[in-house]
N, C-alpha and C positions, 0 to 999 in steps of 0.2 A: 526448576527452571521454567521458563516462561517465555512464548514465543511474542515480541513485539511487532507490529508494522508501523513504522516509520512513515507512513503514506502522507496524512494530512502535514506535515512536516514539508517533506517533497513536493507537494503542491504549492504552497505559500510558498516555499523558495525559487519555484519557477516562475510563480505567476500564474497558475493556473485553477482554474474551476471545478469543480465537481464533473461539469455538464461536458468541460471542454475537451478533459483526459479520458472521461466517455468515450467522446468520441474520436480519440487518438487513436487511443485502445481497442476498441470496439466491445467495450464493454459495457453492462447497463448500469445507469448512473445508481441505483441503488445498492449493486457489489460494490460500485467505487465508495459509495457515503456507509456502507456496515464496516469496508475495512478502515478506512478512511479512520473512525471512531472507535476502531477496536472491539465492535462488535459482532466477532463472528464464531465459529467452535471449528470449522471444517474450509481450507485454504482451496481452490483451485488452485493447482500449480497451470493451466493454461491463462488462467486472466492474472496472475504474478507475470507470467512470461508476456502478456502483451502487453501491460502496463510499466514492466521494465522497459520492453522495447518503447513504448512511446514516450518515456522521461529519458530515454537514451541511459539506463543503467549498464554496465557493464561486470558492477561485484554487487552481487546479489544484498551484502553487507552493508549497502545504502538503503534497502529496501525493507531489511528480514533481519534482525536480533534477537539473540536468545537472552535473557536478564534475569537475574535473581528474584524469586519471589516477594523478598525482601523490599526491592528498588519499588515494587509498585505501589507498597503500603504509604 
């Protein structure tokens, strides 16, 4: 299994920016763009939780998926 983020996803669907959920979140735009791309080994669970809060998630299941290794091939 395989942890996905759904991030850049969630952006396009709201309409928002790299730069913008930045600074929702209060996070640095370069965490938003590694996860964003799925390029990261090691998750804050603090900037998950300020970036749920400023897309307004409430099931973390919009945000964080676990997927077959298979699916990614």
């Amino acid at each position: 299994m395989k942890l996905r983020i759904k991030l850049d996803h969630l952006m396009k669907e709201r309409g928002l920016t790299q730069r913008e959920l930045s600074e929702e979140a209060g996070v640095r735009q370069a965490a938003i763009s590694q996860l964003a791309r799925g390029y990261v080994s090691r998750i804050s669970i603090d900037h998950i939780e300020r970036i749920a809060t400023a897309l307004n998630i409430t099931d973390i299941n919009e945000l964080i998926t676990l997927v077959d290794n298979e699916e990614d091939a």
